[in-house]
C-alpha positions as CSV (number, residue, x, y, z in Angstrom):
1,X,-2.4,-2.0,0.2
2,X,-1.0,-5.7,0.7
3,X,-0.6,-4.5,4.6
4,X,-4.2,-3.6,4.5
5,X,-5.7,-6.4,3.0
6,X,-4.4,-8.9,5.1
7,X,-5.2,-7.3,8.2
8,X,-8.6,-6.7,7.4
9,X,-8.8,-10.1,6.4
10,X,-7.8,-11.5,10.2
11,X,-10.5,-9.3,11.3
12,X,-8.8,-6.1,13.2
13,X,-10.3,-3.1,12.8
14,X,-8.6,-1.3,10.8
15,X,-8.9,2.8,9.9
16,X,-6.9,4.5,6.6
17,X,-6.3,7.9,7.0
18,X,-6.2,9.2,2.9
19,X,-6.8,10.9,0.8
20,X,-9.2,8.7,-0.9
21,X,-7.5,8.2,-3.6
22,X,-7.0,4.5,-3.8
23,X,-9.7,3.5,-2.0
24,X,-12.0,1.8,-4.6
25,X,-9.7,-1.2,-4.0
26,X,-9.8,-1.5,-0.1
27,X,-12.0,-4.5,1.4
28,X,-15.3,-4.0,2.5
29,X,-14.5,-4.3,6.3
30,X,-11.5,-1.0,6.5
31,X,-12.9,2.1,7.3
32,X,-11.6,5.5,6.2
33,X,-10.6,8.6,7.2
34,X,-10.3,11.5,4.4
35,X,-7.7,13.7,5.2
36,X,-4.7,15.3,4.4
37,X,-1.8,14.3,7.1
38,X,0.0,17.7,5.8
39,X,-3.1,19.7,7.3
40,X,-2.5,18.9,10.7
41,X,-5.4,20.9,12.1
42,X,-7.6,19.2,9.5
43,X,-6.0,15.9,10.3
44,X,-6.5,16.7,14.4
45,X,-10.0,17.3,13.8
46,X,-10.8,13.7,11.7
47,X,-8.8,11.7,15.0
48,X,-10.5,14.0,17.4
49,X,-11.2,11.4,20.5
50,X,-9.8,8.4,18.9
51,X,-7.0,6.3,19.9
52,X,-5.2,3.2,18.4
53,X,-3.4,-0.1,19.2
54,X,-1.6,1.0,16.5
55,X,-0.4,3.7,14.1
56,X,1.5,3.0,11.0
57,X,3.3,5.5,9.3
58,X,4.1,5.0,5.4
59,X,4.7,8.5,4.1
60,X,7.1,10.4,6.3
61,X,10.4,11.4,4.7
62,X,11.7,14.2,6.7
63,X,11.8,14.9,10.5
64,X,9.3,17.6,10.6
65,X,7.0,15.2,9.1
66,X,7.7,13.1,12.3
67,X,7.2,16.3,14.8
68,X,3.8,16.7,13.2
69,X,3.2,13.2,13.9
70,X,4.2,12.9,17.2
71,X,1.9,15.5,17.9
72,X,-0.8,13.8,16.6
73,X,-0.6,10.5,18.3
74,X,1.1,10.8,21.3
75,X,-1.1,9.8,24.1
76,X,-3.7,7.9,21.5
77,X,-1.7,4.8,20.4
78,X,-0.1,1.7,21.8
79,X,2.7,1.6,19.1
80,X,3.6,3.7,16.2
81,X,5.4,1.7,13.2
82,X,7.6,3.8,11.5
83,X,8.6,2.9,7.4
84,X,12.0,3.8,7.3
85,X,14.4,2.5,4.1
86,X,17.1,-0.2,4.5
87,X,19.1,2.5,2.3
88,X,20.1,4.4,5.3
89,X,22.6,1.3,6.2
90,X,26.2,2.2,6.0
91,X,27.6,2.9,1.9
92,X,30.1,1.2,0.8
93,X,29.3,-1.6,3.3
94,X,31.8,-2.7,5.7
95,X,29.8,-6.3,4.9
96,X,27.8,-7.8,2.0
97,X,25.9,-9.3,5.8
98,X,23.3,-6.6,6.5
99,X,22.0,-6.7,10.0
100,X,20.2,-3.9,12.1
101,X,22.9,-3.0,14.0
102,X,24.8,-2.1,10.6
103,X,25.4,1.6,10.9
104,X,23.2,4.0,9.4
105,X,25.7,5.7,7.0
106,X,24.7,7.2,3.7
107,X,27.0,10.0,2.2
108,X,25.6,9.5,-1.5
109,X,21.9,10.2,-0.8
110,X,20.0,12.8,0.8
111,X,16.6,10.7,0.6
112,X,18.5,8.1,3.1
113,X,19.7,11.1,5.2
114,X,16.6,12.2,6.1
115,X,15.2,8.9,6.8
116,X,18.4,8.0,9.2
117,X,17.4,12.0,11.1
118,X,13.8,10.6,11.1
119,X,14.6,7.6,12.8
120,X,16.9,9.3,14.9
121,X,14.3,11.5,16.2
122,X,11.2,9.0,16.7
123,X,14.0,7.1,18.9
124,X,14.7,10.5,20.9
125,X,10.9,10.5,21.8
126,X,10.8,7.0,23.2
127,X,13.3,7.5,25.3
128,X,12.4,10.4,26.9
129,X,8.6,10.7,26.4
130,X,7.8,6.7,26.0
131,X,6.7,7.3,22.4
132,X,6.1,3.8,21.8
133,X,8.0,3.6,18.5
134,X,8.8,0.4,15.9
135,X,11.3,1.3,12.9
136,X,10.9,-0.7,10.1
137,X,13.4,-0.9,7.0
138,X,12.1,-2.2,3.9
139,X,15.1,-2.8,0.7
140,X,13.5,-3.1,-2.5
141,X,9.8,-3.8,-1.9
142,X,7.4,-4.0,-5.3
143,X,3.8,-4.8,-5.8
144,X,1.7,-5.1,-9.2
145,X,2.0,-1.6,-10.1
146,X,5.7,-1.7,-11.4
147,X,8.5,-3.8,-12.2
148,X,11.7,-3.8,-9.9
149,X,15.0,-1.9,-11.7
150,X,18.0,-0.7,-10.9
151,X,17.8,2.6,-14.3
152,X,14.5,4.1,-14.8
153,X,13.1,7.4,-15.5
154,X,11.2,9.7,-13.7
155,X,7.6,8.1,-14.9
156,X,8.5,4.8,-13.2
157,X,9.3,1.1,-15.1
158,X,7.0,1.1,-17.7
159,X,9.7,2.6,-20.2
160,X,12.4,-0.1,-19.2
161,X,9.4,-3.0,-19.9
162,X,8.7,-1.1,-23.3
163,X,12.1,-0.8,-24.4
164,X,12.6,-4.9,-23.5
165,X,9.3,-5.8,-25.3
166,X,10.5,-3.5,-28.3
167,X,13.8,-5.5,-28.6
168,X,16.1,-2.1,-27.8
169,X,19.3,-2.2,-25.4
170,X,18.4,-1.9,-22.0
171,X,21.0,-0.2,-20.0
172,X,21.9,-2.5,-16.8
173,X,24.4,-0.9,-14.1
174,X,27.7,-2.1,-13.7
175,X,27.7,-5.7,-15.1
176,X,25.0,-6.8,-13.5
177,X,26.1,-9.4,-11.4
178,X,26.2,-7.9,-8.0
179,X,23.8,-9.3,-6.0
180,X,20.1,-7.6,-4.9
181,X,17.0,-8.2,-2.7
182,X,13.6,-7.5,-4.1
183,X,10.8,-8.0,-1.7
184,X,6.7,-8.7,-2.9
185,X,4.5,-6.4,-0.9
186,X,2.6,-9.1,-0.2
187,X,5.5,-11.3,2.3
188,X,6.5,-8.2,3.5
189,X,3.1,-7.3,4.8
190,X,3.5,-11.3,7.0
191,X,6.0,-9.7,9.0
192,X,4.9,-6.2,9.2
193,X,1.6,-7.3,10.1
194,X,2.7,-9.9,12.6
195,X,4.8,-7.2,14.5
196,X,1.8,-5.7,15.1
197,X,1.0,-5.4,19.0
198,X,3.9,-7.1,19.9
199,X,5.5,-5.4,23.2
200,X,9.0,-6.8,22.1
201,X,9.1,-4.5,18.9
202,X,9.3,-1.2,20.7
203,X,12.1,0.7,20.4
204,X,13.1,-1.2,18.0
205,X,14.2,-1.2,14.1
206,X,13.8,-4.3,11.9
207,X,14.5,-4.7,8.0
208,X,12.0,-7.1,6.2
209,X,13.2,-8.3,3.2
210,X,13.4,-11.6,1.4
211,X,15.9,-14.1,2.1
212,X,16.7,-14.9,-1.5
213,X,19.6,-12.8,-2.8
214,X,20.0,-12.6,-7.0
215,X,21.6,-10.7,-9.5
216,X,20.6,-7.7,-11.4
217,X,21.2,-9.9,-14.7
218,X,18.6,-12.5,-13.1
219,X,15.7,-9.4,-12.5
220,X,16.3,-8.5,-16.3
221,X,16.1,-11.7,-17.5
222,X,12.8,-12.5,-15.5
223,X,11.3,-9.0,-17.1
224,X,12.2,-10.5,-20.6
225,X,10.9,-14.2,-19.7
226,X,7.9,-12.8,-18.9
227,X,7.3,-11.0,-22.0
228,X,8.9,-13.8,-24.2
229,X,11.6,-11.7,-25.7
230,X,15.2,-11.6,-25.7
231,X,17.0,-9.3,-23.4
232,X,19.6,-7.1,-24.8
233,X,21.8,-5.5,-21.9
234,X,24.1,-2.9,-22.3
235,X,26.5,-2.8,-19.2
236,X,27.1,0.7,-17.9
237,X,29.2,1.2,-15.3
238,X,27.4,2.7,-11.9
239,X,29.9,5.4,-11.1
240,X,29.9,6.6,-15.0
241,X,26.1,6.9,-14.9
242,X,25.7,8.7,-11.9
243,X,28.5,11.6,-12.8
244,X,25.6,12.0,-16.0
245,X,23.9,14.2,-13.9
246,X,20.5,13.5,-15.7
247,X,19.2,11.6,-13.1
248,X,19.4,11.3,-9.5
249,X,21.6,7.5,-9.8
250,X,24.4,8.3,-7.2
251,X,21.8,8.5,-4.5
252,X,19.9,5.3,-6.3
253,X,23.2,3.4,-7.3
254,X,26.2,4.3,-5.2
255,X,24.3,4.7,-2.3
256,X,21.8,1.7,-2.4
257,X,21.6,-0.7,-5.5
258,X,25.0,-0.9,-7.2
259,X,26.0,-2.7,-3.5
260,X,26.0,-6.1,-3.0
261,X,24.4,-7.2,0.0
262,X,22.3,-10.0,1.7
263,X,20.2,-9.3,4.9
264,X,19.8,-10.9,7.9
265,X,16.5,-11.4,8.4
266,X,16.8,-13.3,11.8
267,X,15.9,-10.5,14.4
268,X,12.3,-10.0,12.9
269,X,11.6,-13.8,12.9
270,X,12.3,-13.9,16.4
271,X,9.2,-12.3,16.8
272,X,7.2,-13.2,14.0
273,X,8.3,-16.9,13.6
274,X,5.7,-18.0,11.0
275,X,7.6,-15.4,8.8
276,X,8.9,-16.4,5.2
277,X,9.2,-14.9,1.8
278,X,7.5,-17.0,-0.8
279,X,7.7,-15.5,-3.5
280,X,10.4,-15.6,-5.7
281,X,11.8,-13.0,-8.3
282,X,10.9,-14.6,-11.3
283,X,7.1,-15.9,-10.0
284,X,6.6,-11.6,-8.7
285,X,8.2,-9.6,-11.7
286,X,5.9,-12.5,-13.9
287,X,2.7,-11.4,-11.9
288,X,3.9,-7.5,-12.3
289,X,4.4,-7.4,-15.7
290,X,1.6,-9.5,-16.6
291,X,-0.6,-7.0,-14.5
292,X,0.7,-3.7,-16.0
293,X,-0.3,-5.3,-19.6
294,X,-3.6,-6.1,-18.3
295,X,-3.9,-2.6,-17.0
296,X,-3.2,0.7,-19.3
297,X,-3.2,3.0,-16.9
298,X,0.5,1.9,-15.4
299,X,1.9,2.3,-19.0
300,X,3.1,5.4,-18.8
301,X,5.4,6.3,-21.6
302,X,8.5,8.2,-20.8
303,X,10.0,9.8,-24.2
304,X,12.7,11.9,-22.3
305,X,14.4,8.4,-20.9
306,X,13.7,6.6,-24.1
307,X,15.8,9.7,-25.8
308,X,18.4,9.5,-22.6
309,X,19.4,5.4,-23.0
310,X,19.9,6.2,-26.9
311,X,21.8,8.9,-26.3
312,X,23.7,7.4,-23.2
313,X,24.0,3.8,-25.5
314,X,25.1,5.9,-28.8
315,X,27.7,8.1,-27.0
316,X,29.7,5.2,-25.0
317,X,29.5,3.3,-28.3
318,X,31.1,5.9,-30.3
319,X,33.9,6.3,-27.7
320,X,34.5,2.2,-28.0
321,X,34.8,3.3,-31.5
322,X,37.2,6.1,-31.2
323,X,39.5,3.5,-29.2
324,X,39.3,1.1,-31.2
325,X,40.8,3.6,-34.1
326,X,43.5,4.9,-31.7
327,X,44.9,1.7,-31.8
């Protein structure tokens, strides 16, 4: 949505291909196309004689998503921009320094996998059909809707921002001091948009992040400033909440956000100079969780994680317990 809005506001026309779900919110100027992108006859039929400068792809996950694409838009646009996931860089690191030539390594989870196959594939097309192909690699990106975390449940954030405001112990991986990137959609959507058109970016992958690096302790803090409370961590270590097998955290945490890491954002600011994140963690998780007060319908509850962190917080606290009487 932040990509949208600040194209349409420079005046390109711009086309969403939806399914309408969201599009109450777009600016007057976007036009839309309602479709489903899975129904590729349906979705052949809505671009019949169109072409593009552009074509940017946001929900493609698995390689015969990519396929479909390719089909679609080969031959009717000037560049396809392809949302990939700084995830699929090489876990453990071989350097807290993440660049784009950083392998694309991820053992630990199957989500970054797929992405590192689709990449693979779009780049197979340029080189031998001239698929005119961009890959970009967001990290953590956020907008309004939800609050950046390392533990949450399957309903999204909403329960973590609960259980702060309630004054319960919020379980933090690890110690929470290795370091983390979140990213505003809105200065992501600068460099994105500016790599728009731009020759230079085919065949090419670039992460967009922001430059500022901070600890998991400083995101849960800013969560807790911004609702006036106290926070109340409770350190688990990453590796003993992912073998819980509730939840999907060794993809999540082993393979992306227990790792410390800082990226290089110099390669995309070669070509979009005027590039720079502005906002900073505690201004964007203030304006998130200050819009999901404002706005019910992102409080969604999430009993079954509330139960889990009791559970999790009760169970490590009776074996502290239990040592504490061996000796």
């Amino acid at each position: 949505m932040a990509i949208t809005k600040l194209i349409a506001s420079r005046g390109d026309e711009i086309f969403l291909l939806n399914r309408g779900n969201r599009n109450k919110e777009l600016p007057g100027n976007v036009k839309t196309i309602i479709a489903d992108i899975n129904d590729e006859e349906a979705a052949a039929k809505a671009l019949q004689g169109m072409t593009f400068d552009c074509v940017g792809e946001f929900i493609g996950f698995v390689p015969e998503q990519l396929e479909r694409d390719f089909r679609l838009f080969n031959g009717r646009t000037k560049q396809f921009i392809y949302i990939s996931s700084a995830s699929a860089y090489q876990k453990p690191p071989e350097s807290h320094v993440i660049t784009e030539d950083t392998p694309l390594e991820n053992p630990y989870w199957e989500y970054s996998r797929n992405k590192i196959a689709c990449e693979n594939y779009l780049m197979e097309r340029y080189h031998k059909d001239g698929f005119p192909v961009t890959i970009v690699r967001p990290s953590h990106t956020y907008d309004e809707r939800a609050v950046p975390l390392g533990v949450h449940g399957r309903n999204g954030s909403w329960q973590v921002v609960k259980r702060i405001r309630e004054g319960k112990k919020v379980i933090i991986h690890g110690d929470g001091t290795s370091l983390w990137t979140i990213t505003h959609n809105s200065d992501f959507a600068k460099a994105y948009a500016g790599l728009i058109g731009k020759p230079e970016a085919i065949g090419e992958a670039f992460h967009i992040t922001s430059s500022e690096s901070v600890s998991w302790n400083r995101i849960y803090q800013a969560i807790a400033d911004a609702l006036g409370v106290e926070l109340k961590p409770y350190y688990v270590a990453s590796q003993t909440l992912a073998d819980m097998g509730d939840y999907d955290l060794t993809g999540s945490l082993i393979g992306d956000k227990a790792n410390s890491v800082i990226f290089d954002n110099s390669k995309v600011r070669q070509l979009v100079p005027d590039f720079k994140a502005e906002i900073s963690a505690e201004e964007g998780i203030k304006k998130t969780v200050e819009y999901i007060l404002g706005h019910r319908k992102f409080q969604i509850d999430d009993p079954e994680f509330d139960i889990w962190c009791d559970k999790v917080i009760s169970a490590l606290e009776g074996a502290k317990e239990a040592v504490k009487c061996l000796k």
